[in-house]
N, C-alpha and C positions, 0 to 999 in steps of 0.2 A: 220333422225329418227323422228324429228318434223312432217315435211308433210306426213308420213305414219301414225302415231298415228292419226294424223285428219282427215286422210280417214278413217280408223277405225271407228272413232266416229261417223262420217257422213256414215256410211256403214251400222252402229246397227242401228237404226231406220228406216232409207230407207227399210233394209230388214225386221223391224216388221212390218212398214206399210203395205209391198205388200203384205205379210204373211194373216196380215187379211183380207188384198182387197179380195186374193184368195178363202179364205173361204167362204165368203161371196158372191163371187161373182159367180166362181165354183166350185160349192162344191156336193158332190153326199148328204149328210145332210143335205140340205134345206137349210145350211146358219146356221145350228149349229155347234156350235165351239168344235173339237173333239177333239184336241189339247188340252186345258184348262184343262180339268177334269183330266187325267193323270199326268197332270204337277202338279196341283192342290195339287193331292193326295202323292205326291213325297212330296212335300216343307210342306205338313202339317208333314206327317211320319219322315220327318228331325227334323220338327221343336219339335215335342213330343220328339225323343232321343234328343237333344241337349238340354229341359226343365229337362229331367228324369238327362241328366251328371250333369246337376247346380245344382242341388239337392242333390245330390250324393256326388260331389267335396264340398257343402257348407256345409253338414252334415260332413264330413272327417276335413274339417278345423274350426268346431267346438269342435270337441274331442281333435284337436290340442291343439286347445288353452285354452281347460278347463284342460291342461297338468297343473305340477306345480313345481317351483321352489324356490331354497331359496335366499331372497332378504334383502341387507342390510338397518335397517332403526334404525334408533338412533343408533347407535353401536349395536345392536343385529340383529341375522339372522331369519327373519317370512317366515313362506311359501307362495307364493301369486300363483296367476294364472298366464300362459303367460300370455294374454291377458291384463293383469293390469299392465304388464311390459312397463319401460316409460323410457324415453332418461336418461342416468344418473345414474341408478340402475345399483349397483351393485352386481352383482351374485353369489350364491357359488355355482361351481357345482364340482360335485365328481367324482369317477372313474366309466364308465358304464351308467352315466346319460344321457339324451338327452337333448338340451336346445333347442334355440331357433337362427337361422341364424347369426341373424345382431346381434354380440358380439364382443368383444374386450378383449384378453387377459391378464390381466395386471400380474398374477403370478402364478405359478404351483407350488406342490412338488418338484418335479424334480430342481435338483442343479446348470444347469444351462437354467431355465427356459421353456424348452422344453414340448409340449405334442403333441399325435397324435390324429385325431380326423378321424370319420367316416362318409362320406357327401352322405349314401345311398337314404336319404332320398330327397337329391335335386338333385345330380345328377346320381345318379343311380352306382356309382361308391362303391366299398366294398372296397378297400382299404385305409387304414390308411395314414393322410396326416399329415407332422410333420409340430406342428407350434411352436410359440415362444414369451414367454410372451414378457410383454415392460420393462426393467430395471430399 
């Protein structure tokens, strides 16, 4: 497996050099490179939709996190931002709410500590996952 990757590697070059030997060398274009511009225009047009997604996904995960929930701070519950949510806080969240991934159960309604939660949002699943507070 070793000595075939390294001819690989020793194969991609050797074939860009002759590549442009050719062009250059016999070329019905005088030696202009007809190849380039095509390429060119591909890797810019990728590289605009892949600027226009981060934009998109960074705008999405800004409305995320200006979501908001209620967080315990001296003994009373303030509503804060995700975003302002830090290791530690603890959460109140209610039935229907959305929170935020990275939580830890510690207690539910429910008598023996049970709730289901819905994780469409990360993995694309609609079904109700039963989880279980800590005692």
């Amino acid at each position: 497996f070793f000595q075939s990757r390294r001819r690989h590697t020793r194969f991609l070059p050797v074939s860009w050099a002759r590549r442009c030997v050719q062009e250059t060398a016999v070329s019905l274009t005088n030696g202009n490179p007809t190849v380039y511009y095509p390429l060119g225009l591909i890797i810019f047009i990728s590289a605009i939709k892949d600027i226009a997604e981060d934009l998109k996904r960074h705008s999405s995960d800004n409305d995320e996190n200006n979501r908001s929930t209620m967080i315990a701070v001296n003994g009373q519950f303030v509503k804060r931002k995700w975003r302002d949510i830090r290791v530690g806080d603890v959460c109140l969240i209610r039935q229907d709410e959305q929170f935020p991934a990275d939580m830890i159960i510690l207690n539910t309604s429910d008598s023996k500590g049970m709730c289901y939660i819905e994780t469409k949002n990360l993995d694309g699943e609609t079904n109700l996952k039963p989880k279980q507070g800590l005692r």
